[in-house]
Jmol script that loads the backbone (N, CA, C; Angstrom):
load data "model"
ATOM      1  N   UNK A   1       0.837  -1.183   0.000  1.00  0.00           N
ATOM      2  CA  UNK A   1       0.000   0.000   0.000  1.00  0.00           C
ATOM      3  C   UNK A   1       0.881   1.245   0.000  1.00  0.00           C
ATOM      4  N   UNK A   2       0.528   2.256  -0.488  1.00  0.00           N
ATOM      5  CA  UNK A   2       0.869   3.446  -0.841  1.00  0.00           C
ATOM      6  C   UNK A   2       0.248   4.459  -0.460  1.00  0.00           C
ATOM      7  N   UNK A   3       0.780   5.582   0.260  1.00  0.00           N
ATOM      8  CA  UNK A   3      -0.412   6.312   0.065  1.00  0.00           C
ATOM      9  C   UNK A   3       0.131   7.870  -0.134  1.00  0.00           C
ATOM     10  N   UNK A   4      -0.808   8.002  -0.933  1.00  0.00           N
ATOM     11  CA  UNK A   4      -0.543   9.566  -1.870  1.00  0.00           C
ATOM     12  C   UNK A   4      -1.178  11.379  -1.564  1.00  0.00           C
ATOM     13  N   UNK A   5      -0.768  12.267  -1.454  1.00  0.00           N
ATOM     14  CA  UNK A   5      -1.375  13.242  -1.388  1.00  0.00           C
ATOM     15  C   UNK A   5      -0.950  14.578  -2.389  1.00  0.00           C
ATOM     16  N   UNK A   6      -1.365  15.468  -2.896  1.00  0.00           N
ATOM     17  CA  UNK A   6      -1.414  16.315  -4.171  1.00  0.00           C
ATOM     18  C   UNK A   6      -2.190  17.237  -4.169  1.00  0.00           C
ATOM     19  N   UNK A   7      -1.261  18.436  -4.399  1.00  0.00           N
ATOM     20  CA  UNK A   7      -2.487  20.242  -4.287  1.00  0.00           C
ATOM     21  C   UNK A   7      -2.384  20.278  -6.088  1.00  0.00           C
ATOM     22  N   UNK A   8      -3.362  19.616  -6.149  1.00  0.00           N
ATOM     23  CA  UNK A   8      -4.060  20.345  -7.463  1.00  0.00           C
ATOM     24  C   UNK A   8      -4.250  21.600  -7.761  1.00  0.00           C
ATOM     25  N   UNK A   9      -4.010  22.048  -8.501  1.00  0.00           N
ATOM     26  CA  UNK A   9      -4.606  24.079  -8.393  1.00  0.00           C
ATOM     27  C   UNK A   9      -4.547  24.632  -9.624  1.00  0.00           C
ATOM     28  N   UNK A  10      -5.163  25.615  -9.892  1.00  0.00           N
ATOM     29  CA  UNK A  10      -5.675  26.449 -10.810  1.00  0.00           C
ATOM     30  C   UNK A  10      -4.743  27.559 -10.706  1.00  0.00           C
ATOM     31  N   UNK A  11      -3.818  28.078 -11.718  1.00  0.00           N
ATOM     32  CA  UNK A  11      -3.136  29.440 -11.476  1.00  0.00           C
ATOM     33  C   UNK A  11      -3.562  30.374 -12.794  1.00  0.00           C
ATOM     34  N   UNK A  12      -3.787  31.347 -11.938  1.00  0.00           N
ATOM     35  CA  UNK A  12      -4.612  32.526 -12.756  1.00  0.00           C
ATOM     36  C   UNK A  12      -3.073  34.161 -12.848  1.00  0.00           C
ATOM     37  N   UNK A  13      -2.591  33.837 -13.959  1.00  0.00           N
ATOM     38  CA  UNK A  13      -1.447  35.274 -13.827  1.00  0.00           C
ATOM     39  C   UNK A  13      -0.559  34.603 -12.496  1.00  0.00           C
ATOM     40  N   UNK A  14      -0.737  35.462 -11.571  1.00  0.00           N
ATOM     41  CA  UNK A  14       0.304  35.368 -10.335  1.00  0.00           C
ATOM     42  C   UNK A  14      -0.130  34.805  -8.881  1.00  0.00           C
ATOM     43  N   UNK A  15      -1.675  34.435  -9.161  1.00  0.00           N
ATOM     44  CA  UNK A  15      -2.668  33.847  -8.481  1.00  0.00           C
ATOM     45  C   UNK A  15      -3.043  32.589  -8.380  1.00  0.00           C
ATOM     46  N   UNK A  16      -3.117  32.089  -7.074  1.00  0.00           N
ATOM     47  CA  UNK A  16      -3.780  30.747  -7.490  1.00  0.00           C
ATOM     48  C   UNK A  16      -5.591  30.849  -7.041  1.00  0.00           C
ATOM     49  N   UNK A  17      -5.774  30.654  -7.751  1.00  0.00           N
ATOM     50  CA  UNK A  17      -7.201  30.841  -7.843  1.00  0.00           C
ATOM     51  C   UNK A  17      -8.604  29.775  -7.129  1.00  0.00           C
ATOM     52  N   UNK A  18      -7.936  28.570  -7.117  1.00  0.00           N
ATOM     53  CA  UNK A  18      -8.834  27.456  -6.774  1.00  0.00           C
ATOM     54  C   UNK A  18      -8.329  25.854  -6.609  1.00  0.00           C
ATOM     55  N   UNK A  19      -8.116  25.382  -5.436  1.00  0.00           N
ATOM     56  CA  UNK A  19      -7.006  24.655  -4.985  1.00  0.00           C
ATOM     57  C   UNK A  19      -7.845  23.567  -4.452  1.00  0.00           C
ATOM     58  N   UNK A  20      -7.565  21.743  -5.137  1.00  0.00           N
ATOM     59  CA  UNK A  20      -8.143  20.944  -4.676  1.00  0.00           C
ATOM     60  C   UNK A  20      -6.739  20.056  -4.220  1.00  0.00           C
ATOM     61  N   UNK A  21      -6.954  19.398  -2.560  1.00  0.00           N
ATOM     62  CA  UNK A  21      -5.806  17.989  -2.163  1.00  0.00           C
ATOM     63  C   UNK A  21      -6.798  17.240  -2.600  1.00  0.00           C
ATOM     64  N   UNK A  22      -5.807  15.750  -3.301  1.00  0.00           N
ATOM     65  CA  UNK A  22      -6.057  14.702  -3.331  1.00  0.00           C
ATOM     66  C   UNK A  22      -5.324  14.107  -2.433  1.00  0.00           C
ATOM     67  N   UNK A  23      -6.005  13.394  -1.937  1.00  0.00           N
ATOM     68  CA  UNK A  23      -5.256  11.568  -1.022  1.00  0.00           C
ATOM     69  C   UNK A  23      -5.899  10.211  -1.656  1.00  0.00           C
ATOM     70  N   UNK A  24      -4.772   9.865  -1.583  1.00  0.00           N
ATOM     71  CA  UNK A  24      -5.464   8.365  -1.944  1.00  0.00           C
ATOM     72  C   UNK A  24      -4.440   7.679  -1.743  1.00  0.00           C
ATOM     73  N   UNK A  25      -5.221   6.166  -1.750  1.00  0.00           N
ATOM     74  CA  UNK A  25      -4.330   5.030  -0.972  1.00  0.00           C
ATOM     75  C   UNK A  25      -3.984   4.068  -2.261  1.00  0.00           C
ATOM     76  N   UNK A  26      -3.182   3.700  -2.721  1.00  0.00           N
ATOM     77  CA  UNK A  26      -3.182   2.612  -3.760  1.00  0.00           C
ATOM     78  C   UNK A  26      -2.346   1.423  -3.248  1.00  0.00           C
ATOM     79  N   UNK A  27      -2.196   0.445  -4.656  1.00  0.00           N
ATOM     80  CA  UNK A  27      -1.438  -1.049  -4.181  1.00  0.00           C
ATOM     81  C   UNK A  27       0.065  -0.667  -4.506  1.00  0.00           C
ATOM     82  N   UNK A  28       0.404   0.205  -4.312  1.00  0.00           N
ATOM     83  CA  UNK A  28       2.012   0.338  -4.718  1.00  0.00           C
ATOM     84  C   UNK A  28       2.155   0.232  -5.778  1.00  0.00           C
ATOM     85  N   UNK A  29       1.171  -0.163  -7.243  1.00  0.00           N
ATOM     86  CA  UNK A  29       1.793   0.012  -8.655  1.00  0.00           C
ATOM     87  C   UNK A  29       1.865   1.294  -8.890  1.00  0.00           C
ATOM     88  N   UNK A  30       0.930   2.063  -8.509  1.00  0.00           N
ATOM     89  CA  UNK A  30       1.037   4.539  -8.813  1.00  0.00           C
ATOM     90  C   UNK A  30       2.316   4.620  -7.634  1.00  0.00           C
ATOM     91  N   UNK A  31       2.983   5.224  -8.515  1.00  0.00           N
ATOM     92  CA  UNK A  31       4.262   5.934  -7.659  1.00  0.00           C
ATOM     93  C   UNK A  31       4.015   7.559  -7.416  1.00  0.00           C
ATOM     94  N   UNK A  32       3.401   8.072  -8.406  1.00  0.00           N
ATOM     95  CA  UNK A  32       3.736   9.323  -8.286  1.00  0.00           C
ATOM     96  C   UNK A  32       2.641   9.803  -8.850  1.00  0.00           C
ATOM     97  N   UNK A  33       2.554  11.227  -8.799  1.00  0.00           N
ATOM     98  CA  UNK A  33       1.372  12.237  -9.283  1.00  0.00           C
ATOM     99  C   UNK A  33       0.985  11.661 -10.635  1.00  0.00           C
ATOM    100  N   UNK A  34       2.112  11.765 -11.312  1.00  0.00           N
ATOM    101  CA  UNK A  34       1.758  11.702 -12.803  1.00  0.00           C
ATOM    102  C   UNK A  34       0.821  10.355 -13.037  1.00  0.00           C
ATOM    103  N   UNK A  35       1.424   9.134 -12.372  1.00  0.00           N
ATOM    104  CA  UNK A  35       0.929   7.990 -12.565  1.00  0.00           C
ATOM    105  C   UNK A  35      -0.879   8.079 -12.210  1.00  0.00           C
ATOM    106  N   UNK A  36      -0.890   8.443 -10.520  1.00  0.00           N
ATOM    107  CA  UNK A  36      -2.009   8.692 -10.178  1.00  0.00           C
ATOM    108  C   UNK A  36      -3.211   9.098 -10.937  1.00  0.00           C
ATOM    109  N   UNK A  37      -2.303  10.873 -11.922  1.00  0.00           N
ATOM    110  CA  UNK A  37      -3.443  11.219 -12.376  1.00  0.00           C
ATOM    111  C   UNK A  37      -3.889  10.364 -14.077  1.00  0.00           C
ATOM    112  N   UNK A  38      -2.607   9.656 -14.621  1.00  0.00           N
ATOM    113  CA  UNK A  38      -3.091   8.457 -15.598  1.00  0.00           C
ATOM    114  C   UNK A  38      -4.259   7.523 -15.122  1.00  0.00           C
ATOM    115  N   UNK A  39      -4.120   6.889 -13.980  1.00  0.00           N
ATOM    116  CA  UNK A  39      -5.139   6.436 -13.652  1.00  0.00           C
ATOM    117  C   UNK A  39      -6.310   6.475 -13.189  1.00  0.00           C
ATOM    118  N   UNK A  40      -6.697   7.937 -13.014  1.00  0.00           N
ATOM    119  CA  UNK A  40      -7.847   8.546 -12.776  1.00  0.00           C
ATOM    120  C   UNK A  40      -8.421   8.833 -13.742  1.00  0.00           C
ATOM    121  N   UNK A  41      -7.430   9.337 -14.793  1.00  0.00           N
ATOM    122  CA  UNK A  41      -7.953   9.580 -16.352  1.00  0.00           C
ATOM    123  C   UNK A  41      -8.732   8.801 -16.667  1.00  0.00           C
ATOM    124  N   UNK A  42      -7.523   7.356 -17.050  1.00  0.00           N
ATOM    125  CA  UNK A  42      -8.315   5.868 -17.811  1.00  0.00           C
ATOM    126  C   UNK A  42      -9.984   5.877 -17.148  1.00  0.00           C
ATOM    127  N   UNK A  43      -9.514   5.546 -15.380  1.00  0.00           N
ATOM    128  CA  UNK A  43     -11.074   5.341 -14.574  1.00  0.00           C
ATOM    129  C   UNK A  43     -12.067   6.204 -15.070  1.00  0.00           C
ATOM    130  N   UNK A  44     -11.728   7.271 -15.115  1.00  0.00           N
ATOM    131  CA  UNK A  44     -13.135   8.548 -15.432  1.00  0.00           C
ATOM    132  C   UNK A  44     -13.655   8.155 -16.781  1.00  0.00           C
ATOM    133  N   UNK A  45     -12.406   7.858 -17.516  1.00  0.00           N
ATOM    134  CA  UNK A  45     -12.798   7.318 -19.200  1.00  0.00           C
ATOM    135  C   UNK A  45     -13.977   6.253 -19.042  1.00  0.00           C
ATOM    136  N   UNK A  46     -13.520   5.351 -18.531  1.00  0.00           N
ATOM    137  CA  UNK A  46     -14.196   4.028 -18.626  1.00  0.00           C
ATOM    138  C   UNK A  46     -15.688   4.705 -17.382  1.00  0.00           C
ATOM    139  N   UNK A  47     -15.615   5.107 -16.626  1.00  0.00           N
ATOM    140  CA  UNK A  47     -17.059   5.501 -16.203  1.00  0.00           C
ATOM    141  C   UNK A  47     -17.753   6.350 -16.628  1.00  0.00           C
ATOM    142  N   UNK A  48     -17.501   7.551 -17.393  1.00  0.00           N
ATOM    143  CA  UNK A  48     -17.929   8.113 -18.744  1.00  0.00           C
ATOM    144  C   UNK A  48     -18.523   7.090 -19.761  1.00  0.00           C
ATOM    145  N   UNK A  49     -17.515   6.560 -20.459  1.00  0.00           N
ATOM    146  CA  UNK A  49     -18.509   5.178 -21.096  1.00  0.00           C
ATOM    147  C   UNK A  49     -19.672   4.114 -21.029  1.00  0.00           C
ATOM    148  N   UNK A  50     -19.188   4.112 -19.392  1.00  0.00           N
ATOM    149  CA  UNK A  50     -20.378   2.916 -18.700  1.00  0.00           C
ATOM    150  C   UNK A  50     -21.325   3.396 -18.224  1.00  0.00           C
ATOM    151  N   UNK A  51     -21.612   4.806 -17.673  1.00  0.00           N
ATOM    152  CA  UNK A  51     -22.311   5.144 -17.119  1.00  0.00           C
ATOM    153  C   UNK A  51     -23.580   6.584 -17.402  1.00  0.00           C
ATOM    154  N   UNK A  52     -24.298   6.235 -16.885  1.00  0.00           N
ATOM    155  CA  UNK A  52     -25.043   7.153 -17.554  1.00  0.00           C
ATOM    156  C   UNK A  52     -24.631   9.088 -16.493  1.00  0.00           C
ATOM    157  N   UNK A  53     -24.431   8.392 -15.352  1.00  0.00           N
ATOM    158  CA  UNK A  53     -23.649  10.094 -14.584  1.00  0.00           C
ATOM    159  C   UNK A  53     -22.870  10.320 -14.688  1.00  0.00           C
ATOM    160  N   UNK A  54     -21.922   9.315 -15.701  1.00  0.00           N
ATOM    161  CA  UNK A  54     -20.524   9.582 -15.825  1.00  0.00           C
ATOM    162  C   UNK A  54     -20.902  10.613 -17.206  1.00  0.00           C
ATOM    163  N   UNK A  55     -22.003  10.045 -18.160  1.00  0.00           N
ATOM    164  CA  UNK A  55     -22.253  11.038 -19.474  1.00  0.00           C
ATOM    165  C   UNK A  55     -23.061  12.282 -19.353  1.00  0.00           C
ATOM    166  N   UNK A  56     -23.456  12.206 -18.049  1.00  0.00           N
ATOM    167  CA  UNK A  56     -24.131  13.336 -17.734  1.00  0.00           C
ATOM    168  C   UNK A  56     -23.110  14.619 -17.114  1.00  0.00           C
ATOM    169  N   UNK A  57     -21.737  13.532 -16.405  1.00  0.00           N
ATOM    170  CA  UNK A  57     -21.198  14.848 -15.607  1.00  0.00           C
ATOM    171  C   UNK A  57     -20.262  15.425 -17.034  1.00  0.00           C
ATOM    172  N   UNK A  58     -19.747  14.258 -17.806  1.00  0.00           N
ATOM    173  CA  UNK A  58     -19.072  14.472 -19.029  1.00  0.00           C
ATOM    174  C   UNK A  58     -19.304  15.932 -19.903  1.00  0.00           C
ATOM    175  N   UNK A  59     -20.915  15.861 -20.360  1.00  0.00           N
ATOM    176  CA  UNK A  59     -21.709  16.325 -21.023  1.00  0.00           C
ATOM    177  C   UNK A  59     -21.829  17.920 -20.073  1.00  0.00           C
ATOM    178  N   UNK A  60     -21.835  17.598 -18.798  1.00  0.00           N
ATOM    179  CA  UNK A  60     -22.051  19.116 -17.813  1.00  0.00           C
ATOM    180  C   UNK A  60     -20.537  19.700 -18.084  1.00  0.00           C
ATOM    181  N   UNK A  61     -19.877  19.085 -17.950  1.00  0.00           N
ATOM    182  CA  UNK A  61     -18.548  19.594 -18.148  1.00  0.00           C
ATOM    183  C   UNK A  61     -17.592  20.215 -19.577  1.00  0.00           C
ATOM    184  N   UNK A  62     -19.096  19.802 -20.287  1.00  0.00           N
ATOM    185  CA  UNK A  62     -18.978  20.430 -21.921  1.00  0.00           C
ATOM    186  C   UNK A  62     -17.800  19.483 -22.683  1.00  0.00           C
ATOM    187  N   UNK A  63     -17.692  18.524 -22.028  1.00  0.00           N
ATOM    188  CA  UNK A  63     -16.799  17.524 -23.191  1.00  0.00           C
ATOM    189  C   UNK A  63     -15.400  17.963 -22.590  1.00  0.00           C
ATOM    190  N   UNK A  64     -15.114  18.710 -21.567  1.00  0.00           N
ATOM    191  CA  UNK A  64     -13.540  19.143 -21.240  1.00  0.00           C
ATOM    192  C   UNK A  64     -13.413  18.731 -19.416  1.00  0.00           C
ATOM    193  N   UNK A  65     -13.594  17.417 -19.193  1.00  0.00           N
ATOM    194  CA  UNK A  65     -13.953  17.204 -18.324  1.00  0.00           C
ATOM    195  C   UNK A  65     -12.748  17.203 -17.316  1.00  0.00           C
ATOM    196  N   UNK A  66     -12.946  18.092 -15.767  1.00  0.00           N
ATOM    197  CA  UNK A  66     -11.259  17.911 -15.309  1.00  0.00           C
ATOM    198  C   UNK A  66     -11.412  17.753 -13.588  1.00  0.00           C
ATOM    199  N   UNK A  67     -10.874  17.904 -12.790  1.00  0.00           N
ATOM    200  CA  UNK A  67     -10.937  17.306 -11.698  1.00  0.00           C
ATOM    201  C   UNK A  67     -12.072  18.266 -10.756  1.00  0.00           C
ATOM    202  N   UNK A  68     -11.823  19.498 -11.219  1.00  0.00           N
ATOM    203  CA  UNK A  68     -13.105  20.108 -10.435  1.00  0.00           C
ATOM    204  C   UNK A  68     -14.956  19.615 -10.817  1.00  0.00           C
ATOM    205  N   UNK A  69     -14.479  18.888 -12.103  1.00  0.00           N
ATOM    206  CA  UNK A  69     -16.010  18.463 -11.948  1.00  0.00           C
ATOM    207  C   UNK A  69     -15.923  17.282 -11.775  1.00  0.00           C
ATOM    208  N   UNK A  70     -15.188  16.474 -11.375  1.00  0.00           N
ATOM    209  CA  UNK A  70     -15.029  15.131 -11.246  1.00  0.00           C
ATOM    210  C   UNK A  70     -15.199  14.942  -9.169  1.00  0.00           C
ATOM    211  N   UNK A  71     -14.838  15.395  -8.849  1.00  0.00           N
ATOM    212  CA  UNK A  71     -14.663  15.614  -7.097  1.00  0.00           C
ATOM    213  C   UNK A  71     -15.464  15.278  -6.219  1.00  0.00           C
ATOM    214  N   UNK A  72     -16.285  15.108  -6.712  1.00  0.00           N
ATOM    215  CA  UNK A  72     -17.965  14.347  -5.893  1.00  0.00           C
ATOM    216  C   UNK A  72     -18.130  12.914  -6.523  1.00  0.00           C
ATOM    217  N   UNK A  73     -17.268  13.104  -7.495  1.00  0.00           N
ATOM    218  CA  UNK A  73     -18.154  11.407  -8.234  1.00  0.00           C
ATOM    219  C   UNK A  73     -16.058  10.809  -8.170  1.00  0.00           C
ATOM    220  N   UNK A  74     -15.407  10.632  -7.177  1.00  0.00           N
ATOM    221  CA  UNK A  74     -14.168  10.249  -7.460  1.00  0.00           C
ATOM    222  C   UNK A  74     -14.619   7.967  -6.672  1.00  0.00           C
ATOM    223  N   UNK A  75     -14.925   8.307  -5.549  1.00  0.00           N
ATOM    224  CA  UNK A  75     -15.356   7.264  -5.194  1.00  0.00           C
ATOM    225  C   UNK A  75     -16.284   6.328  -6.140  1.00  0.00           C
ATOM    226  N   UNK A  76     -16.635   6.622  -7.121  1.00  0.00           N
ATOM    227  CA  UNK A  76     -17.445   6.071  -8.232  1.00  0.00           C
ATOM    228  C   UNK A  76     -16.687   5.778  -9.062  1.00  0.00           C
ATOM    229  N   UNK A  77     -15.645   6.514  -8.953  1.00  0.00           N
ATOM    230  CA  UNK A  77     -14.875   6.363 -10.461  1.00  0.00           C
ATOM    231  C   UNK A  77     -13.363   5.210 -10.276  1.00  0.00           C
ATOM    232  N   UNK A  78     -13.335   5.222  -9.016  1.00  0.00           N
ATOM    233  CA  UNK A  78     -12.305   4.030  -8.903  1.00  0.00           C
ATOM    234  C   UNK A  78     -12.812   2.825  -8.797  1.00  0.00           C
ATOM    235  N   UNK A  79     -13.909   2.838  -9.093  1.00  0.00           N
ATOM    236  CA  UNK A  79     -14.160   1.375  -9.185  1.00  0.00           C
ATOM    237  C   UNK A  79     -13.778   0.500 -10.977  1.00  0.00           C
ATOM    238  N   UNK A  80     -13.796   1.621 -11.555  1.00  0.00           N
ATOM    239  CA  UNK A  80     -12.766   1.690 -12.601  1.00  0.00           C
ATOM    240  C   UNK A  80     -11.275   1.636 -12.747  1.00  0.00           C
ATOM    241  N   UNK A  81     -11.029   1.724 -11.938  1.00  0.00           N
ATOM    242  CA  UNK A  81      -9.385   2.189 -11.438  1.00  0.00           C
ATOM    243  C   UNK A  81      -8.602   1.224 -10.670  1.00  0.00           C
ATOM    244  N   UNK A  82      -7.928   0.040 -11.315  1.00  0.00           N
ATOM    245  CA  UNK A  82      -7.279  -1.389 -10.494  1.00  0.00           C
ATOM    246  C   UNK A  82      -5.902  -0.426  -9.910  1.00  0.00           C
ATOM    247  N   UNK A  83      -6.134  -0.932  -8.441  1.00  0.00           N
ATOM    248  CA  UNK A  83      -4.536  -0.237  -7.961  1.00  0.00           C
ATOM    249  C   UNK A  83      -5.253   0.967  -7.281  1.00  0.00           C
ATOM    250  N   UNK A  84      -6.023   1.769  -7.339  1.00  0.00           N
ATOM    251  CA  UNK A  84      -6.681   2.572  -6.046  1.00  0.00           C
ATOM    252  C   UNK A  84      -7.511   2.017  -5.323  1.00  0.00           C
ATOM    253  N   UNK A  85      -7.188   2.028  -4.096  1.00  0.00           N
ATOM    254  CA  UNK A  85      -7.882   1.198  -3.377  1.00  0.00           C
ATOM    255  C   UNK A  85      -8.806   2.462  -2.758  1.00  0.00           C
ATOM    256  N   UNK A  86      -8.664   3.777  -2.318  1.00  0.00           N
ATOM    257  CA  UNK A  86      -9.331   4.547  -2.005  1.00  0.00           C
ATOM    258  C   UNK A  86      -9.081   6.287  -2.626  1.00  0.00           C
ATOM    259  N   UNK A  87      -9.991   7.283  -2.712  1.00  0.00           N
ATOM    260  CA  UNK A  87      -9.720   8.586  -3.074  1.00  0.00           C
ATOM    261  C   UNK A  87     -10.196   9.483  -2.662  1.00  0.00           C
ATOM    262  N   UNK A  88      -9.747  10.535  -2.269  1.00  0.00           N
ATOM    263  CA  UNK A  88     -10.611  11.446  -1.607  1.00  0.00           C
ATOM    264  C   UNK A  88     -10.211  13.163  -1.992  1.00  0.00           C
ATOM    265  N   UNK A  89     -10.705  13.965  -2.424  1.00  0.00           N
ATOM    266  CA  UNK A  89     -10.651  15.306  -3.036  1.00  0.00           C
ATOM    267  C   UNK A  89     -11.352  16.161  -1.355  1.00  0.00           C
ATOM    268  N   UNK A  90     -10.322  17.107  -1.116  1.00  0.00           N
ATOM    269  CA  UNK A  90     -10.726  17.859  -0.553  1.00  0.00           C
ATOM    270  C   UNK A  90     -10.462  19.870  -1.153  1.00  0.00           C
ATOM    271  N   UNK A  91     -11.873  20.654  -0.936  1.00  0.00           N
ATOM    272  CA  UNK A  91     -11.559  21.760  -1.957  1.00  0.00           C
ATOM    273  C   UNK A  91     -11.081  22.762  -0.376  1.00  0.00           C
ATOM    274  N   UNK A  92     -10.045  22.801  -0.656  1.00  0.00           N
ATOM    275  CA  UNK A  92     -10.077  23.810   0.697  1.00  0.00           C
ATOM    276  C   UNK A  92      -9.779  25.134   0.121  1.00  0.00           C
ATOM    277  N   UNK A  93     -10.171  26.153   1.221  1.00  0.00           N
ATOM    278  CA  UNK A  93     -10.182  27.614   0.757  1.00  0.00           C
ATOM    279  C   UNK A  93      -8.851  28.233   0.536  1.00  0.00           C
ATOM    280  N   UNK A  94      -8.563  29.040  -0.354  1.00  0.00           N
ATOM    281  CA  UNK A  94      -7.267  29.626   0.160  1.00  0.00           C
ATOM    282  C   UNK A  94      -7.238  30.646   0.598  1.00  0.00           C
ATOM    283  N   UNK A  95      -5.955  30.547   1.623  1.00  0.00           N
ATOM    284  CA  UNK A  95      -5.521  31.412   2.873  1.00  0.00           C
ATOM    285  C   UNK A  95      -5.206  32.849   2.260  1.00  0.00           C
ATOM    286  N   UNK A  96      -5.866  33.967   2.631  1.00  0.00           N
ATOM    287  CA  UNK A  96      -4.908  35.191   2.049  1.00  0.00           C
ATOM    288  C   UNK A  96      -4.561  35.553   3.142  1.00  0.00           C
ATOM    289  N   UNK A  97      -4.536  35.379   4.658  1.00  0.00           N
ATOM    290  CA  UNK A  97      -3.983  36.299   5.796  1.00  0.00           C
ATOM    291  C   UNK A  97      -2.221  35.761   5.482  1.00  0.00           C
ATOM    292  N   UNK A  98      -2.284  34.505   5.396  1.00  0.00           N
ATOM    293  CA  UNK A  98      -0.511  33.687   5.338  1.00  0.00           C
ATOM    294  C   UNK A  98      -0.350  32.628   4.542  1.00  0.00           C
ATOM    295  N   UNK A  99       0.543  32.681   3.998  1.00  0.00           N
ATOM    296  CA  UNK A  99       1.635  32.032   3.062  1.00  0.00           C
ATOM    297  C   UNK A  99       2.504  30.752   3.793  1.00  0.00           C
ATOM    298  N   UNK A 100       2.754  29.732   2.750  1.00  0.00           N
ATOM    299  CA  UNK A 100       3.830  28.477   3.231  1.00  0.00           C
ATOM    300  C   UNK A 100       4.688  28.974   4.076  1.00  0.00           C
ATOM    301  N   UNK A 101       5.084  30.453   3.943  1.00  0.00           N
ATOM    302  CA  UNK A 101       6.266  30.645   5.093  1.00  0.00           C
ATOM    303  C   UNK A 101       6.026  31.952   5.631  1.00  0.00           C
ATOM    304  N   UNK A 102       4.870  32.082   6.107  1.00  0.00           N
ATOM    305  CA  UNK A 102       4.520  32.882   7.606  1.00  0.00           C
ATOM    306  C   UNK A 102       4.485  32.524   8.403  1.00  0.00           C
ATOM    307  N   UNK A 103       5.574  33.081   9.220  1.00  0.00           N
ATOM    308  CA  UNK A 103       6.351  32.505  10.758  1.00  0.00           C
ATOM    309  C   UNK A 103       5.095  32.184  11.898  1.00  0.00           C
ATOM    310  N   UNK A 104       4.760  31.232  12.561  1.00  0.00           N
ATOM    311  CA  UNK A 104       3.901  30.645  13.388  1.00  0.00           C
ATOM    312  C   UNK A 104       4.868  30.963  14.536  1.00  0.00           C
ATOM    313  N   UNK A 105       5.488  31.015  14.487  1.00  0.00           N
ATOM    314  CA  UNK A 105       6.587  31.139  15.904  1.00  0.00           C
ATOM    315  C   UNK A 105       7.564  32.317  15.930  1.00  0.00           C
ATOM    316  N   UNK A 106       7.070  33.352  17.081  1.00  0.00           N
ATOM    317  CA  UNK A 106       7.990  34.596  16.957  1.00  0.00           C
ATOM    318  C   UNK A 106       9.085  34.827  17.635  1.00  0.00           C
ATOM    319  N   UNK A 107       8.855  35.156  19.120  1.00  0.00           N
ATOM    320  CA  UNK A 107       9.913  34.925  19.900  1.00  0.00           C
ATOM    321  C   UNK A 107       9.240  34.558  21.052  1.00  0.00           C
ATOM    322  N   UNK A 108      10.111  33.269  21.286  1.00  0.00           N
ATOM    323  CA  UNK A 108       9.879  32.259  22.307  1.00  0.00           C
ATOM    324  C   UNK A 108      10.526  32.271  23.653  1.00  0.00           C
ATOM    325  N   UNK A 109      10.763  34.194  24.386  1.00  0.00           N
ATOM    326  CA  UNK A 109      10.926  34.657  25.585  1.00  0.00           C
ATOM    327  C   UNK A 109       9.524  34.446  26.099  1.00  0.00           C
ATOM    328  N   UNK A 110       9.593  33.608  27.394  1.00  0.00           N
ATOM    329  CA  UNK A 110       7.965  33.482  27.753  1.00  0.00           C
ATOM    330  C   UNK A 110       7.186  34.591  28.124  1.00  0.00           C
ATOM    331  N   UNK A 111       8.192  35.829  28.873  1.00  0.00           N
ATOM    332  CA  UNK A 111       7.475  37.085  28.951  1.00  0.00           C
ATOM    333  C   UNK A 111       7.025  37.572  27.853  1.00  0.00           C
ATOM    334  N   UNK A 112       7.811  37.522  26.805  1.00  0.00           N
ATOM    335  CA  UNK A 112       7.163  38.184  25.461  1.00  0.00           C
ATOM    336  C   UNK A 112       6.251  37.314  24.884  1.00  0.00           C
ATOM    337  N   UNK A 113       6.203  36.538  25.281  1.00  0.00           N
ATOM    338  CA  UNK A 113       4.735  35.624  24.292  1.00  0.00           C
ATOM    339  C   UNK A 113       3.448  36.335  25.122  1.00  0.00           C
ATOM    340  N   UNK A 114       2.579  36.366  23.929  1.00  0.00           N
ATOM    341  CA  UNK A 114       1.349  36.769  24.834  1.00  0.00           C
ATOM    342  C   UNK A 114      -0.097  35.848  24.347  1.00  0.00           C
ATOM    343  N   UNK A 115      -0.465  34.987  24.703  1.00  0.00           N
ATOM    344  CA  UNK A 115      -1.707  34.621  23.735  1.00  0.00           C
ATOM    345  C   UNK A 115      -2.281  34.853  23.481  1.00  0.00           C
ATOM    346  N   UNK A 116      -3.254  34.596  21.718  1.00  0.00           N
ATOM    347  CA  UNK A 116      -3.912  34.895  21.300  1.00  0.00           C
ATOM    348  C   UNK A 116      -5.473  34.520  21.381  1.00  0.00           C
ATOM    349  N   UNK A 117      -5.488  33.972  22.238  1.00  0.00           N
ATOM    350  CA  UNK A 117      -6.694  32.857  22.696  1.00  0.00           C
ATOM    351  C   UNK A 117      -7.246  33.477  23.589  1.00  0.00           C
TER     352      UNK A 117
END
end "model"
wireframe off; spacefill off
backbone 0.3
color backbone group
């Protein structure tokens, strides 16, 4: 078992605009992002084909179908998908107060700490 995680995102100019994690657990044949997202492809392919919500989300998605409209129907779609054993899309908001490297820790004189709580 393997298990995988990935910030999907949308960049707009100098912006990122709309940011989905994936996790998922596989059998150790997906090594890496790239692989992962091959095999989500194929899966979505083949449940697009088989299915009638797969041609409906297809069809909603105007024929350009990509992970933001796929994100509710991912658990459906690995059942298509040999080697994911589980998937899960989470859309979380993005942060504008702080950045990957806004200091959480300032100075750690106990008089000078004051809490924020």
């Amino acid at each position: 078992m393997k298990s995988h995680c990935y910030l999907i995102y949308r960049q707009e100019k100098f912006s990122v605009t709309v940011a989905t994690a994936i996790t998922a657990t596989t059998d150790g044949s997906i090594q890496n992002d790239e692989e992962l997202k091959d095999a989500i492809r194929d899966a979505a392919t083949e449940w697009v084909r088989k299915t009638s919500e797969g041609r409906d989300v297809y069809s909603y998605g105007m024929e350009d179908t990509n992970i933001g409209d796929l994100c509710d129907y991912l658990e459906d779609i690995i059942e298509y998908a040999p080697g994911i054993h589980s998937i899960k899309a989470i859309g979380p908001d993005i942060a504008k107060e702080w950045t990957y490297d806004s200091a959480l820790c300032d100075d750690i004189e106990e008089d000078a700490y004051e809490s924020s709580s």
